[in-house]
C-alpha positions as CSV (number, residue, x, y, z in Angstrom):
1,X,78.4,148.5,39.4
2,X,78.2,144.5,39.3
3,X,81.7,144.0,38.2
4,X,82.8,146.8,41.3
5,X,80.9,144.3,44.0
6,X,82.3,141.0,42.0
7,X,85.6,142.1,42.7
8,X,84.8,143.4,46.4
9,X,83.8,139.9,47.3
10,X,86.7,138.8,45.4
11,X,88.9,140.8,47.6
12,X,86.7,139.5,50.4
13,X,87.2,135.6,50.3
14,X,91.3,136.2,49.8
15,X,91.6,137.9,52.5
16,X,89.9,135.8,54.6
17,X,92.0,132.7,52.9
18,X,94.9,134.7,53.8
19,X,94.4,135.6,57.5
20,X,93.3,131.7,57.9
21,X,97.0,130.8,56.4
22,X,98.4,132.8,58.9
23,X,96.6,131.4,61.5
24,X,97.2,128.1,60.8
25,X,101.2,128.9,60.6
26,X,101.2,130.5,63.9
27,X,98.8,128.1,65.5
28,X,101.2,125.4,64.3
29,X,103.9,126.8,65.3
30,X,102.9,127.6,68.9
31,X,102.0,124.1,69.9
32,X,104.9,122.4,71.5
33,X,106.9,119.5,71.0
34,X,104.8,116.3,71.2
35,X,107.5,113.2,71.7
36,X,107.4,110.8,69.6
37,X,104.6,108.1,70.3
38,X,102.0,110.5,72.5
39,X,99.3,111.4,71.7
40,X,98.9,115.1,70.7
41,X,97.6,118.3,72.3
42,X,99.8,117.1,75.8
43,X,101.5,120.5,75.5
44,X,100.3,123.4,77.9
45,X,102.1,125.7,79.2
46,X,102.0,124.9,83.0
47,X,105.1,126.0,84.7
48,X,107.2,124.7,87.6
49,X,109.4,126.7,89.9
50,X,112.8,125.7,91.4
51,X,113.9,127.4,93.9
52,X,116.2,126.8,97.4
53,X,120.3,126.7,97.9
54,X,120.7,123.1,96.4
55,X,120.2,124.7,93.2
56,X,122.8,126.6,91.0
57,X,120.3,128.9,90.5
58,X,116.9,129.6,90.7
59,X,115.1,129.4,87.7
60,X,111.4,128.3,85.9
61,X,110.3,125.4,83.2
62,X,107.5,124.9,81.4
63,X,105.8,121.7,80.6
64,X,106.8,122.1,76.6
65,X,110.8,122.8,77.8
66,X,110.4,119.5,80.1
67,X,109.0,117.9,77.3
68,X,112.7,118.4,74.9
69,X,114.8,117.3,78.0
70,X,116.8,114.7,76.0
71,X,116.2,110.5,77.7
72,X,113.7,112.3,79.8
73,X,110.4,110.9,78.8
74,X,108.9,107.8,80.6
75,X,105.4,106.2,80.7
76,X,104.5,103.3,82.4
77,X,102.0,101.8,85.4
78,X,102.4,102.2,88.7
79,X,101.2,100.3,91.8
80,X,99.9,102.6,94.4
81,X,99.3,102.1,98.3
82,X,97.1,104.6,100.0
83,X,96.5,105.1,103.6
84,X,93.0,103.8,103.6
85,X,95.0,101.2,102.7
86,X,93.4,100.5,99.4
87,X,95.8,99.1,96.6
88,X,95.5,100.2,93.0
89,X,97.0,100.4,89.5
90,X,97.8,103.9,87.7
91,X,98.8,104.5,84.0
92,X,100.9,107.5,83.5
93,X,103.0,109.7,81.0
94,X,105.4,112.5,81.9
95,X,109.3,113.3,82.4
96,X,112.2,111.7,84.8
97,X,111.9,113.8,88.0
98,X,115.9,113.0,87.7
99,X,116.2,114.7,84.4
100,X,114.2,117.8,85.3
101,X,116.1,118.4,88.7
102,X,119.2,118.0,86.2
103,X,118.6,120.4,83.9
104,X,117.4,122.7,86.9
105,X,121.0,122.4,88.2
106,X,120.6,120.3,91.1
107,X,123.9,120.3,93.3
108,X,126.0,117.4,94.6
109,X,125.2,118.6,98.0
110,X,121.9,118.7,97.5
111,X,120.0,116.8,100.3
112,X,116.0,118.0,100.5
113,X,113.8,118.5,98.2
114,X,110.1,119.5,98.4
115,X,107.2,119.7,96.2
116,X,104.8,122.0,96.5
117,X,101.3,122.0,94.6
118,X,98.9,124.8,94.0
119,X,96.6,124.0,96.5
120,X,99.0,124.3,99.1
121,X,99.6,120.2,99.7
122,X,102.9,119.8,99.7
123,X,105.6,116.4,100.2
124,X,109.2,116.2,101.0
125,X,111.5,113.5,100.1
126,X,115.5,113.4,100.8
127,X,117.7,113.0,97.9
128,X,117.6,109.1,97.9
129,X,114.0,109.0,98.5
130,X,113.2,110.3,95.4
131,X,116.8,110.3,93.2
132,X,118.6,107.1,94.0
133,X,116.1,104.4,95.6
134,X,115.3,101.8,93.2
135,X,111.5,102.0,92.7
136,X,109.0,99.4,91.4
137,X,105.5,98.8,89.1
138,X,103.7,95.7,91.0
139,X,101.6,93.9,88.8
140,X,100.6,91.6,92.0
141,X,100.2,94.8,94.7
142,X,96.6,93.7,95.5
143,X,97.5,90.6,96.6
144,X,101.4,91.8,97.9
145,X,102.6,89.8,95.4
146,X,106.7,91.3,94.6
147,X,108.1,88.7,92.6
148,X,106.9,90.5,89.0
149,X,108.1,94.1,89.8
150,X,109.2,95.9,86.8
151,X,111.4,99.1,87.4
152,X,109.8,102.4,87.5
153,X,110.9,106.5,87.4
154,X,109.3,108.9,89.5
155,X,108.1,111.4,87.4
156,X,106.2,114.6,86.7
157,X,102.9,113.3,84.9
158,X,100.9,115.3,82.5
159,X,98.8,113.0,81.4
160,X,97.2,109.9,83.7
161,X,94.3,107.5,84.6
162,X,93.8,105.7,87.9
163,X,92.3,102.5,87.9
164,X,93.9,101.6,85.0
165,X,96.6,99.0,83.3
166,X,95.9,100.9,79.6
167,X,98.6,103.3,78.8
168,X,96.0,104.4,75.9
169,X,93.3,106.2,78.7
170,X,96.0,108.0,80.0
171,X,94.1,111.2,79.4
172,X,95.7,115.1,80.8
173,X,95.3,116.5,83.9
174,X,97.4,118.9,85.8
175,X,101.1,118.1,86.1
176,X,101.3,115.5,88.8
177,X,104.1,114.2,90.7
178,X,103.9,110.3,91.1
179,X,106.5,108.4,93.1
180,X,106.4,104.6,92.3
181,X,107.1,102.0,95.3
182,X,110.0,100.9,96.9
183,X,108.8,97.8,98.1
184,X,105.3,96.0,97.8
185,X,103.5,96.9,101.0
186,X,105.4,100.6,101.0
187,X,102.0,103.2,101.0
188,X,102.8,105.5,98.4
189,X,100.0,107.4,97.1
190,X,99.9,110.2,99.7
191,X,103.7,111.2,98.6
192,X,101.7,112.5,95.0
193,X,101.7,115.9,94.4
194,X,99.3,117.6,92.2
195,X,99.0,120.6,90.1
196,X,103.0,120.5,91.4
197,X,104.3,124.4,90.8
198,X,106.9,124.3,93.0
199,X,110.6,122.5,93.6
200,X,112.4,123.2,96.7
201,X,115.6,121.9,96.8
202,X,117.6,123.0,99.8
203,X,121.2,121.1,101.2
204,X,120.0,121.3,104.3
205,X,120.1,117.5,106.7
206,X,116.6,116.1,106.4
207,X,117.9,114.3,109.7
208,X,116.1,111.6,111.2
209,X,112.1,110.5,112.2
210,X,112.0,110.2,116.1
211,X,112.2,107.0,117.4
212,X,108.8,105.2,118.3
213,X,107.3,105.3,121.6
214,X,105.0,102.5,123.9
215,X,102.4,102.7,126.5
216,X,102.9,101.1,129.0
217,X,106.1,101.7,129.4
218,X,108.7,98.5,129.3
219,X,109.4,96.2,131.9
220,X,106.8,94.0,134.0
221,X,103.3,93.4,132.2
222,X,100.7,90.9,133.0
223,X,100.2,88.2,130.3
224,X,97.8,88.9,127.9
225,X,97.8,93.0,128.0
226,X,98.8,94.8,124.9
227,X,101.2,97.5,123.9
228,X,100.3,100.0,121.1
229,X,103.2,101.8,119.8
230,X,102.7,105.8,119.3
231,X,104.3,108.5,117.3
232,X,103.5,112.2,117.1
233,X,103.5,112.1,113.5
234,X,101.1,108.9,113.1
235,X,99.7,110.2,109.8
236,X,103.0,110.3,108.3
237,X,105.0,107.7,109.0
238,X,104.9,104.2,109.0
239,X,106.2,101.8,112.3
240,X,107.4,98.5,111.6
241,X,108.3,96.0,114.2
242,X,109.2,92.8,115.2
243,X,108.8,90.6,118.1
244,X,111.7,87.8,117.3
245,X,114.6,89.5,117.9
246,X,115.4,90.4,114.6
247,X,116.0,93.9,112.4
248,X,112.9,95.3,111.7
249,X,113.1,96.4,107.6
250,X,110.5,96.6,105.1
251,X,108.9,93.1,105.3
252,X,108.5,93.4,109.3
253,X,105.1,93.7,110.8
254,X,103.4,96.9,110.1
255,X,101.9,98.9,112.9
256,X,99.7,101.6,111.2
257,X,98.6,100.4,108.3
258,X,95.8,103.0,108.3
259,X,95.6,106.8,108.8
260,X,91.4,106.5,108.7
261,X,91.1,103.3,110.2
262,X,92.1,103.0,113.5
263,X,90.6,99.9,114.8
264,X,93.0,98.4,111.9
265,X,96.0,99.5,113.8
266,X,96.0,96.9,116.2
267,X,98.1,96.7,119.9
268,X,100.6,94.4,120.3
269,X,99.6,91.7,122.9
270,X,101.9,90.0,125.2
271,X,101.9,86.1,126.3
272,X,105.5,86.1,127.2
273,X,108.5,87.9,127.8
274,X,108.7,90.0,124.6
275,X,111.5,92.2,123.2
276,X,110.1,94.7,120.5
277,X,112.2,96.3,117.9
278,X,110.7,99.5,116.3
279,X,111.9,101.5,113.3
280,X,110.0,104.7,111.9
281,X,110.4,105.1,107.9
282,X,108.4,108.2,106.3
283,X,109.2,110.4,103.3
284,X,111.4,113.8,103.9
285,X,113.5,112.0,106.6
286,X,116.2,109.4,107.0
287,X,114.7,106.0,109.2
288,X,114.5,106.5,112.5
289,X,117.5,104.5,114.9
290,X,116.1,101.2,116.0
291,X,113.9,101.3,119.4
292,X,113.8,98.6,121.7
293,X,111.7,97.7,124.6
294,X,111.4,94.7,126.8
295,X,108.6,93.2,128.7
296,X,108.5,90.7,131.2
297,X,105.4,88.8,132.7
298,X,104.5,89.2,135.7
């Protein structure tokens, strides 16, 4: 009777060696490709959708297929702008928007493309926005400092930290579109998407942002009033002018430099006769066309 229940519990503990030997295989097996260089356990299986006519076809990829997209891993930090504004430093690891929208069959004609996230915030860019502009990390952004920009992908991140320059607390989160900055005082922040599950990509004309528009209207003023530009879509887009005559571009005067703090977005006042040249820049749309308005004192 003894030697029956020795080899019972025999039976017992290889059995149980077995089945954890199994386990182990499959639980091996089923965890993803981790790169080279990250740390492990990056690999879930969130999935993105693309979807729209600038595709060749519609079609899904998980984070693990992103993740063995050939020269498509990038980590790095990025300077951020938000419209507060407050200026900070993110660490983040993911894959090259570029090679993703690649391997998702992206088409030549391709023109919009919009990313949606779970909780319904969503952020369009045209094609150069987010494909071709040369983007930047900032080391100086608090103090708008350009001259030590290093170049930088947009990417889908799966694994980030805010507030930090230490690529090591980069720690996963939900799969996080992060768009780096064109130029030093460019607010980029609100252009992240988060929990990103879907990629529309359409060939349709992003066109252009409508033009600025001032009250008072131009012409006669008396010295010392003020002008505030205005826009319909004030919390998306950004107005930059000047007052000398000269092209307003990226290092011009900007108007709105808050969404949240409006006594920060200050009128424009006029000592003399002024000519003000406006142009509206804002993801999902070409620039606007210059504006120009003329005062005279009265």
């Amino acid at each position: 009777m003894k030697q029956k229940s020795f080899f019972q519990a025999v039976g017992i503990i290889l059995g149980m060696i077995i089945v954890g030997c199994i386990l182990s295989i499959f639980g091996c097996s089923s965890g993803g490709h981790t790169p080279s260089g990250q740390a492990g356990n990056t690999t879930r299986e969130e999935v993105v959708y693309f979807t729209g006519n600038g595709l060749m076809k519609e079609s899904r990829m998980s984070l693990s297929q992103m993740l063995e997209l050939p020269n498509a891993h990038f980590e790095h930090r990025y300077s951020l702008i938000n419209n507060w504004p407050n200026e900070k430093i993110l660490v983040a690891r993911g894959v090259k928007i570029s090679e993703i929208l690649k391997a998702a069959g992206i088409k030549d004609e391709a023109k919009c493309i919009l990313v949606k996230g779970e909780d319904g915030y969503e952020c369009s860019y045209t094609r150069e926005q987010l494909l071709e502009t040369k983007r930047f990390y900032f080391p100086g952004v608090r103090e708008r400092e350009a001259s030590r920009a290093e170049l930088a992908e947009p990417i889908i991140a799966y694994e980030y930290m805010e507030d930090s320059e230490q690529l090591s607390e980069a720690r996963a989160d939900r799969l996080c579109l992060i768009m780096p900055q064109a130029y030093v005082h460019e607010q980029n922040q609100h252009s992240f998407v988060k929990a990103v599950s879907e990629i529309h990509v359409t060939v349709d004309d992003p066109g252009k942002w409508e033009a600025a528009t001032v009250y008072p209207p131009a012409g006669n003023i008396k010295k010392g009033d003020s002008v505030k530009l205005q826009h319909k879509h004030m919390g998306k887009v950004k107005m930059y002018y000047t007052l000398d005559g000269s092209m307003p571009g990226e290092n011009a005067t900007l108007y709105n430099p808050s969404t949240y703090q409006p006594e920060l977005n200050q009128p424009i006042v006029i000592n003399q006769d002024t000519c003000i040249k406006v142009v509206v820049k804002g993801f999902g749309k070409y620039d606007s066309d210059m504006a120009e308005y003329r005062y005279q004192i009265k």
